[in-house]
MIZA-84843 format. One line per 10 residues: number of its first residue (from 1); for each residue x, y, z of C-alpha. Coordinates in Angstrom, 2 decimals. Layout:
N
NUM = X,Y,Z ~ ... .
// end
This chain:
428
1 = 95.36,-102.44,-92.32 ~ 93.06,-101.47,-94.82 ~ 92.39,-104.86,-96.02 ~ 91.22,-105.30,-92.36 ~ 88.95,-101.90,-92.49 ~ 87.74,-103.26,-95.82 ~ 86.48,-106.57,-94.57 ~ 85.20,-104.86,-91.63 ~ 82.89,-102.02,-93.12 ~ 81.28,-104.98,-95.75 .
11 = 80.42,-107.35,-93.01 ~ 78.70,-104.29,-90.82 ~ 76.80,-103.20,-94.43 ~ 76.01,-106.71,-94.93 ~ 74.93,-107.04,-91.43 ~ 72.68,-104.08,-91.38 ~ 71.60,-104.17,-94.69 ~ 68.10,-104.98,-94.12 ~ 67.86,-101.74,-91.67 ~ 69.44,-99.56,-94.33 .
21 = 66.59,-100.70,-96.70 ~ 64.18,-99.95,-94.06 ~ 65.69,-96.36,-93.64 ~ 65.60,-95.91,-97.51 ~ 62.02,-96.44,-97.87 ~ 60.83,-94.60,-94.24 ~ 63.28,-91.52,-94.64 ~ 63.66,-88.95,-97.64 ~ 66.43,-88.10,-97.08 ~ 68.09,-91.48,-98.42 .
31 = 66.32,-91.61,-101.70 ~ 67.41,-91.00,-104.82 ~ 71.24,-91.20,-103.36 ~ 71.96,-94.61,-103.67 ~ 73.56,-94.79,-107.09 ~ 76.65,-92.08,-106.57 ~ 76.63,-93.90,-102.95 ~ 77.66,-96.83,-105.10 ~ 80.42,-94.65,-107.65 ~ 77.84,-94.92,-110.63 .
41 = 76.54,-92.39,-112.25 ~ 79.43,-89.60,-111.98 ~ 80.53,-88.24,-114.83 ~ 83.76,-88.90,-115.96 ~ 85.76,-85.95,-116.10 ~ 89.06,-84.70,-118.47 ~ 92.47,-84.74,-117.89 ~ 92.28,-80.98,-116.75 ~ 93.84,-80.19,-113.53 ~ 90.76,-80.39,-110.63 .
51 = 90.30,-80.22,-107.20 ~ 88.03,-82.20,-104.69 ~ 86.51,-80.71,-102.17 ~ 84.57,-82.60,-99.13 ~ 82.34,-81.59,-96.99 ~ 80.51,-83.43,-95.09 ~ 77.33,-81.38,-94.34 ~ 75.67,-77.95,-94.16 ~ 78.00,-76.53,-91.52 ~ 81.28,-77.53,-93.25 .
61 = 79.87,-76.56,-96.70 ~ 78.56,-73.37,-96.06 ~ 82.21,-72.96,-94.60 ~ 83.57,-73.85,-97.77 ~ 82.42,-71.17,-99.73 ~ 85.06,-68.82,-99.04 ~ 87.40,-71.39,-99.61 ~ 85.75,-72.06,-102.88 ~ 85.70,-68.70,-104.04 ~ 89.36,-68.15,-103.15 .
71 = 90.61,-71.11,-104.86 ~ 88.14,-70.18,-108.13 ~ 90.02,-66.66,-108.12 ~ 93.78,-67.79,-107.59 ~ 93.14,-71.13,-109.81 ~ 90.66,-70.06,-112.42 ~ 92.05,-73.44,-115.09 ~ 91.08,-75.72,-111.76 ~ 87.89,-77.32,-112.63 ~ 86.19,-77.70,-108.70 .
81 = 84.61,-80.62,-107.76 ~ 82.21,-81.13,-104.73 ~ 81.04,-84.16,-102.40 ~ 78.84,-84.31,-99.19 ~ 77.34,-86.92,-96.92 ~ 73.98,-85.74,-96.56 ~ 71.37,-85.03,-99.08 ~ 70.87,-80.86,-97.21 ~ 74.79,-80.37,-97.75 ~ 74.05,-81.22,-101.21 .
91 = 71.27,-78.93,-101.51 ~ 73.11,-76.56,-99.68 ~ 75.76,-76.42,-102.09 ~ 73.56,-76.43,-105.18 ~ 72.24,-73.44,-103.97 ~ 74.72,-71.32,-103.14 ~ 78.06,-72.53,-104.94 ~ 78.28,-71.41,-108.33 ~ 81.32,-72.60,-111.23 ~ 81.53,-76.13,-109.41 .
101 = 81.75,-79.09,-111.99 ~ 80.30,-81.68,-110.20 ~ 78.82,-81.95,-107.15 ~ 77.85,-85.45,-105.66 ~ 77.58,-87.55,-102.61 ~ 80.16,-89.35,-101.04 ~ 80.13,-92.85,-102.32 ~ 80.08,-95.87,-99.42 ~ 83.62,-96.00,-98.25 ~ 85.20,-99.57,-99.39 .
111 = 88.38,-98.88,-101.79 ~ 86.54,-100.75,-105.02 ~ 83.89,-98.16,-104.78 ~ 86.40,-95.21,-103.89 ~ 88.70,-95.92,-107.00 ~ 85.62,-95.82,-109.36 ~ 85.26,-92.51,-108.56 ~ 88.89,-91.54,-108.80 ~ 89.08,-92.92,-112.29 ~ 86.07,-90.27,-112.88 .
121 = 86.84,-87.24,-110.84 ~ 91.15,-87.57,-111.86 ~ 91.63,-85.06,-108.73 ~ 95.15,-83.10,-108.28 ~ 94.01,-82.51,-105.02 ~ 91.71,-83.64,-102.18 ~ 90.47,-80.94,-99.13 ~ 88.33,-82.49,-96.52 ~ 86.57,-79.83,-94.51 ~ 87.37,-80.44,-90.64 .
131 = 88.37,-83.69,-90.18 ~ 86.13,-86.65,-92.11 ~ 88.73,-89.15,-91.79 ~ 87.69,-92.05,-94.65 ~ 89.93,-94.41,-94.42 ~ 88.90,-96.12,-98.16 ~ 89.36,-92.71,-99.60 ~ 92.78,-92.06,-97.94 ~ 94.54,-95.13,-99.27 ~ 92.90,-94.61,-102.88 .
141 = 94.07,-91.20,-102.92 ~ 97.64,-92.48,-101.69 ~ 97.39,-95.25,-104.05 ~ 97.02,-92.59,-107.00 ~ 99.77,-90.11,-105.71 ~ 96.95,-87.67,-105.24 ~ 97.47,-85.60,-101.77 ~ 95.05,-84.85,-99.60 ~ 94.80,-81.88,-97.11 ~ 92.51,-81.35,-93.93 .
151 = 91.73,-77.79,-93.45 ~ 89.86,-76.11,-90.69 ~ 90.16,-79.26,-88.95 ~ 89.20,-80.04,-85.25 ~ 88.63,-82.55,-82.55 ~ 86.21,-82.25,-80.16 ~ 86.91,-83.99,-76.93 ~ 84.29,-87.52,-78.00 ~ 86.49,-87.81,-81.21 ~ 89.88,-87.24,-79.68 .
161 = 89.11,-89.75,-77.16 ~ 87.27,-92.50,-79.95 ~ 90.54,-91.57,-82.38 ~ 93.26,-92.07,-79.05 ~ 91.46,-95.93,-78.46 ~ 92.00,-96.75,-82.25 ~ 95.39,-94.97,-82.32 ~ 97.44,-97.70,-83.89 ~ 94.71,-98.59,-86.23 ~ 94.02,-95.00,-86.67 .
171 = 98.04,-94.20,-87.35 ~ 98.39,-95.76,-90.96 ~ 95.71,-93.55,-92.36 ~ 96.43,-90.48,-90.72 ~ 99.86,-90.98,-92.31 ~ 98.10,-90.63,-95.73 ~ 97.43,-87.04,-95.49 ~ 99.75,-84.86,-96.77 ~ 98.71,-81.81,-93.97 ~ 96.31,-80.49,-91.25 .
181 = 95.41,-77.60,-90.97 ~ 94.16,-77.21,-88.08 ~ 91.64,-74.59,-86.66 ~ 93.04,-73.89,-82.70 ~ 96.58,-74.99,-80.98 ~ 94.71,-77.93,-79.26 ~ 92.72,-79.49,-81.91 ~ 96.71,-79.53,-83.41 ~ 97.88,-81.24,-80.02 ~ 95.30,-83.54,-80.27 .
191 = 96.31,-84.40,-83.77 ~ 100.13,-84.60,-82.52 ~ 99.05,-86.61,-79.72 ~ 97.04,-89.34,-82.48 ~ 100.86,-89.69,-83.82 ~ 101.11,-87.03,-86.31 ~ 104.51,-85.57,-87.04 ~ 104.69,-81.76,-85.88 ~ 105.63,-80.97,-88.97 ~ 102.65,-81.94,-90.95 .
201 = 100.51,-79.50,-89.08 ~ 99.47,-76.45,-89.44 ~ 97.58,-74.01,-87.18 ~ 94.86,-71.67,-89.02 ~ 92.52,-70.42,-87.28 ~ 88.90,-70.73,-87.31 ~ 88.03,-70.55,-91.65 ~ 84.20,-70.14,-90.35 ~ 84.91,-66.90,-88.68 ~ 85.88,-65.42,-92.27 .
211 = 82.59,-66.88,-93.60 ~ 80.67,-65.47,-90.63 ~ 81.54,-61.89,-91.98 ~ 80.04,-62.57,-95.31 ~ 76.74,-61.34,-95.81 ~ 74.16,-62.79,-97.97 ~ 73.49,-60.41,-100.94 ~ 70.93,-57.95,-101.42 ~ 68.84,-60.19,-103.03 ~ 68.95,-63.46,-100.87 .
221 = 67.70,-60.88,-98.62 ~ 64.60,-59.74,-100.82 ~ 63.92,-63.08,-101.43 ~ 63.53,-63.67,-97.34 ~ 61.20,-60.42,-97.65 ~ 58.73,-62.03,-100.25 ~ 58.90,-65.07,-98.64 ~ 57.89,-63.71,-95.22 ~ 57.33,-59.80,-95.30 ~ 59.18,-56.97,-94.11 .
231 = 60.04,-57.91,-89.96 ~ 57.43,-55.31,-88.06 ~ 57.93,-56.66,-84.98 ~ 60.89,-57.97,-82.58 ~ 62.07,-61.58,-83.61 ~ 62.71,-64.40,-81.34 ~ 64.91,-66.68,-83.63 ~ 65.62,-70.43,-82.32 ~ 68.34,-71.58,-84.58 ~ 69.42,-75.28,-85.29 .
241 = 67.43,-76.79,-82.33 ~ 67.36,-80.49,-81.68 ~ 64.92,-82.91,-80.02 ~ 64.38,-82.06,-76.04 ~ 64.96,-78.34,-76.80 ~ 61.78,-77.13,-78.93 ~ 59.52,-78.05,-75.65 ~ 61.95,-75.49,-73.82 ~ 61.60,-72.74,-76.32 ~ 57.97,-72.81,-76.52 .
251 = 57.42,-72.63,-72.98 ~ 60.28,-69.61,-72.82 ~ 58.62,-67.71,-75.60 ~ 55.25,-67.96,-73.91 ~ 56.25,-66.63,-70.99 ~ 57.73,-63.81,-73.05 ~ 54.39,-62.57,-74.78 ~ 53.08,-62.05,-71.10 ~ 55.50,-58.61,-71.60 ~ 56.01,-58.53,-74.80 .
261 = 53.07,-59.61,-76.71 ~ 54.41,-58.61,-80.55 ~ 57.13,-60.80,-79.84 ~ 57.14,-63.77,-83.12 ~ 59.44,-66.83,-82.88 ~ 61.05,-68.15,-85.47 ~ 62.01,-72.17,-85.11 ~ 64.39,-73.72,-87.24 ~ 65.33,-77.39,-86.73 ~ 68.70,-78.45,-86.92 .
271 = 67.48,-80.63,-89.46 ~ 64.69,-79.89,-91.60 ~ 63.26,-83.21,-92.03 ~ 62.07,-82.95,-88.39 ~ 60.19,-79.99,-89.67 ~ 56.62,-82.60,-89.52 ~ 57.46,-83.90,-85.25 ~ 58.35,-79.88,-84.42 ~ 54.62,-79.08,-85.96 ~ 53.20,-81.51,-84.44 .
281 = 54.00,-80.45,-81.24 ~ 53.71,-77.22,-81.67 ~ 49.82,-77.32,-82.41 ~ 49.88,-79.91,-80.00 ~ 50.51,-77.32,-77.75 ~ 47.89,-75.01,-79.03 ~ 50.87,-72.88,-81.05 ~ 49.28,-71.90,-84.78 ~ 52.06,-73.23,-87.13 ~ 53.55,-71.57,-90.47 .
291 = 55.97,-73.16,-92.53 ~ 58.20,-71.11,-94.50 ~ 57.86,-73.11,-97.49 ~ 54.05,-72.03,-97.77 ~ 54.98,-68.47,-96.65 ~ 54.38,-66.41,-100.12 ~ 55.01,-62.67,-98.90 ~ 53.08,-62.56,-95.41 ~ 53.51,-64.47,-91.94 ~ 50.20,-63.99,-90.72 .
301 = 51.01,-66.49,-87.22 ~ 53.08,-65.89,-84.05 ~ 55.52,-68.88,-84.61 ~ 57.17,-69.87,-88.14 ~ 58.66,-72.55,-88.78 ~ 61.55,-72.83,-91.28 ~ 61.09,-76.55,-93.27 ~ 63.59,-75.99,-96.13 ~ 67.39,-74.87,-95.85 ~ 69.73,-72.03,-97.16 .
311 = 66.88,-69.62,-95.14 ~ 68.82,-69.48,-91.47 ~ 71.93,-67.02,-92.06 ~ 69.18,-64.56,-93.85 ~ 66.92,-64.98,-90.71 ~ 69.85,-63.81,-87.92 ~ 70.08,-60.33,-89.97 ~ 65.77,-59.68,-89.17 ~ 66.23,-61.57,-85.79 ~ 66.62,-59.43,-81.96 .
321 = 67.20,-62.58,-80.10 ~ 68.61,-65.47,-81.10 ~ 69.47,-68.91,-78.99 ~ 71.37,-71.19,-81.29 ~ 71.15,-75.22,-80.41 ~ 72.21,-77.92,-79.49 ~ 73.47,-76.35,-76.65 ~ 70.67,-77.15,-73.50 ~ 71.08,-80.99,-74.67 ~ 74.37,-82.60,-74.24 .
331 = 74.86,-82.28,-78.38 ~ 77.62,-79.87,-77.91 ~ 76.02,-76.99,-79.26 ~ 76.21,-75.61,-83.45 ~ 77.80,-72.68,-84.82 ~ 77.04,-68.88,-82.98 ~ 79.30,-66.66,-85.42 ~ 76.92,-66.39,-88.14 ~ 74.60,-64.60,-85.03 ~ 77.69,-62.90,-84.05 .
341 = 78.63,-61.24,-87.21 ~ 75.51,-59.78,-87.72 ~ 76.22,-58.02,-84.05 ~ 73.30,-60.08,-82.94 ~ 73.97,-61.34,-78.80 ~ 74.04,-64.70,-78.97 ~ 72.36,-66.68,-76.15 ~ 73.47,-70.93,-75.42 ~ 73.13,-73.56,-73.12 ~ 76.71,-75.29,-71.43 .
351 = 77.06,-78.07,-73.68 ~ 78.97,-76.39,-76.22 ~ 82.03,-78.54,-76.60 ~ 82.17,-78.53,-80.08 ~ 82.83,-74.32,-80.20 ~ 85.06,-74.20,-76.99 ~ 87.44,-71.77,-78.36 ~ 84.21,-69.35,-80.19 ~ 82.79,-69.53,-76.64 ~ 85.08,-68.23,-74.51 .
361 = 85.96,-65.52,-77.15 ~ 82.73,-64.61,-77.02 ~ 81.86,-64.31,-73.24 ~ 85.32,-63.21,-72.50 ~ 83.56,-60.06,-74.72 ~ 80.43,-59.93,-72.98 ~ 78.73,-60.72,-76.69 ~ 77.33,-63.86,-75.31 ~ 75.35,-65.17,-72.65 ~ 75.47,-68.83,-71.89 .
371 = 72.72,-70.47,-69.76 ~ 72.18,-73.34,-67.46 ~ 68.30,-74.08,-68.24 ~ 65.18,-73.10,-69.26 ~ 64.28,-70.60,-66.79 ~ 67.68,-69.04,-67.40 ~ 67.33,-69.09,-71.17 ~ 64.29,-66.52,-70.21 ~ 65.84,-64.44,-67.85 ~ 68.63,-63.69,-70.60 .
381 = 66.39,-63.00,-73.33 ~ 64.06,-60.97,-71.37 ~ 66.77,-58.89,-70.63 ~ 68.12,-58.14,-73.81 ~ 64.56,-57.20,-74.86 ~ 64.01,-54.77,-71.66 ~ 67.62,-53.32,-72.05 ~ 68.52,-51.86,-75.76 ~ 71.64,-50.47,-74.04 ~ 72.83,-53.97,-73.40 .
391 = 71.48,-55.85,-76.67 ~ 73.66,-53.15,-78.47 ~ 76.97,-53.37,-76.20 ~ 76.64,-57.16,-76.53 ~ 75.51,-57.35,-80.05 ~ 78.94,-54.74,-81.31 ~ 81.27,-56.98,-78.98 ~ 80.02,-60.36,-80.77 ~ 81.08,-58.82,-83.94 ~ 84.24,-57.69,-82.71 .
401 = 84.97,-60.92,-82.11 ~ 84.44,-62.21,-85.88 ~ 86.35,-59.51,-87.24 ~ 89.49,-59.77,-84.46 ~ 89.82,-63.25,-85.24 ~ 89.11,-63.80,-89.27 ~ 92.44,-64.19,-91.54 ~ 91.82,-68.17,-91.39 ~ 91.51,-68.46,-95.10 ~ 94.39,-66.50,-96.73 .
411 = 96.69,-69.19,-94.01 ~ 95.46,-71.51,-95.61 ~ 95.41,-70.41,-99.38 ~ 99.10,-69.98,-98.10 ~ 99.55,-73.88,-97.21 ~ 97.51,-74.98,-100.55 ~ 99.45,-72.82,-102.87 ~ 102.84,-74.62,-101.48 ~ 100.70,-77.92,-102.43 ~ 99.52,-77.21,-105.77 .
421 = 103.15,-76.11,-106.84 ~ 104.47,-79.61,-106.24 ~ 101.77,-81.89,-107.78 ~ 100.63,-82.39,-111.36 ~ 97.12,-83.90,-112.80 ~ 96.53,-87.62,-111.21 ~ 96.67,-90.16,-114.75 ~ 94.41,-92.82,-115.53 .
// end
């Protein structure tokens, strides 16, 4: 079967080749990534016993980092090793991981490629955060008796159903991975359902809910302050939005002002290299745009908008309302416990199919609102800005929910432990 995937993933690269050149030379983000996408470059590492850790993008990175510092303090003579897909979970983790060895991009996914980089990394042990199921990877790692684990996996209802059509061909690599752990008792149902023994799963929890309840430190926060000045006014903050939804949230937040004129809004993209179409349109509109990457102590405009990562989880601790998105767009929505921890109410639209289990936590609380539209999106805010009572009912039930349900990551420090007492060091 994987000769089969093999063949398959070079014609489609051959195929779109000339796009992918295109895409190199019109998009940022693909420069300067193309030689670790090929295995060259990385630098080969010892025979010391090492872990490698995948995650695919911000989101599952940023999740990691618990994780990461868990496995640092029970494994300190574990050298960690880190890969991503995209070029903002790289920068992500360069950031804010500290003690990795390596951190590098996933290379393209064909088996010649994928045992380069084994050769060089020599992992003990594979994580993938969620579920990033690489075929090429699976059978190298199988190939080189190296396990690999899923943790705080899931399937949202598209993949389950793309997975269930390619179930046979799907079958021999999921047989590759030595456990899931999954994050809810469905996404493990779904996994059982793909043809995965019961008693290679594992049920979690949610890992993300203990990340939520870390806050950034003192001085992350004082950097946020000299990048933007102390928050002297209430903050409308529009987190991870996507095309279609920026239009919506400008129109909301000028009807706003009309009561609440020291209201500021804070936009940040999903993804940040959208920052130049979401300016454009804002001054389209009339809107006087700042960019938090030429912010230098003092946000002297009404709207901000944030053009460089690692800023949003500072932002939700300044902001009084906050719509996370993804979620008036049929994307199916992006992550609201960050918000939620900070026992900020969290306000969505109904396509949030990716957090089904964080949502109805949440408005089963009454720390969340979820919306239909636009015109409800500014009922719900306007509310929580006319009614402290509320925002503060709402905003200490949102973080009850973070704290009720954290305990994710010492389950599966649990499962990992078992692991790491039955391998040894992968060989040359």
């Amino acid at each position: 079967m994987i000769h089969l995937y093999t063949l398959s993933l070079f014609l489609v690269i051959l195929v779109t080749l000339p796009y992918w050149i295109w895409r190199y030379w019109t998009t940022p983000k693909y420069r300067g990534t193309v030689l670790e996408r090929l295995g060259i470059g990385i630098q080969q590492r010892d025979a010391a016993p090492r872990i490698w850790i995948h995650a695919v993008s911000v989101g599952e990175t940023l999740a990691a980092q618990g994780l990461i510092q868990a496995l640092q303090r029970d494994y300190p003579h574990y050298e960690l090793v880190l890969s991503t897909v995209t070029k903002t979970g790289r920068q992500i983790a360069q950031d804010k991981l500290t003690g990795i060895g390596v951190i590098f991009h996933l290379p393209v996914d064909l088996p010649m490629i994928i045992r380069r980089v084994m050769k060089r990394i020599r992992p003990t042990l594979i994580i993938i955060m969620e579920t990033e199921l690489w075929p090429g990877l699976l059978a190298t790692a199988k190939a080189s008796h190296v396990p690999v684990v899923i943790v705080n996996g899931r399937i949202s209802p598209r993949s389950f159903q793309n997975y269930h059509r390619a179930k046979m061909f799907m079958a021999p690599f999921l047989a590759m991975v030595r456990l899931f752990i999954m994050q809810s008792p469905m996404d493990a149902e779904r996994m059982a359902t793909m043809g995965t023994p019961k008693q290679r799963i594992r049920v979690s929890g949610n890992i993300k809910y203990d990340q939520a309840l870390v806050r950034p430190t003192a001085t992350a926060m004082d950097a946020l302050e000299q990048k933007i000045g102390r928050a002297d006014s209430p903050i409308f903050l529009a987190a991870s939005t996507h095309p279609g939804e920026e239009e919506m949230i400008l129109a909301v937040y000028k009807k706003l002002l009309q009561n609440q004129p020291m209201l500021r809004l804070i936009m940040v993209p999903r993804h940040p290299e959208r920052a130049g179409p979401v300016a454009a349109l804002m001054e389209r509109q009339g809107w006087a745009v700042q960019a938090i990457s030429q912010s230098h102590g003092h946000w002297k405009n009404k709207v901000l908008l944030v053009d460089q990562v690692g800023w949003l989880t500072r932002i939700y601790g300044v902001a009084r309302l906050v719509y996370v998105g993804g979620s008036l767009i049929p994307h199916g929505g992006q992550n609201m416990l960050e918000p939620a921890a900070w026992g900020v109410p969290t306000v969505f639209g109904p396509h949030t199919f990716n957090f089904k289990d964080v949502v109805r936590l949440l408005l089963e609380a009454g720390g969340a609102v979820e919306v239909q539209d636009a015109e409800g999106l500014f009922n719900a805010l306007n509310r929580l800005l006319n009614e402290p009572d509320t925002w503060e009912r709402m905003g200490k039930a949102a973080r009850q929910v973070v704290q009720t349900n954290a305990g994710a990551l010492p389950r599966t420090m649990t499962e990992i432990a078992a692991i790491l007492a039955e391998v040894r060091p992968c060989s040359d």
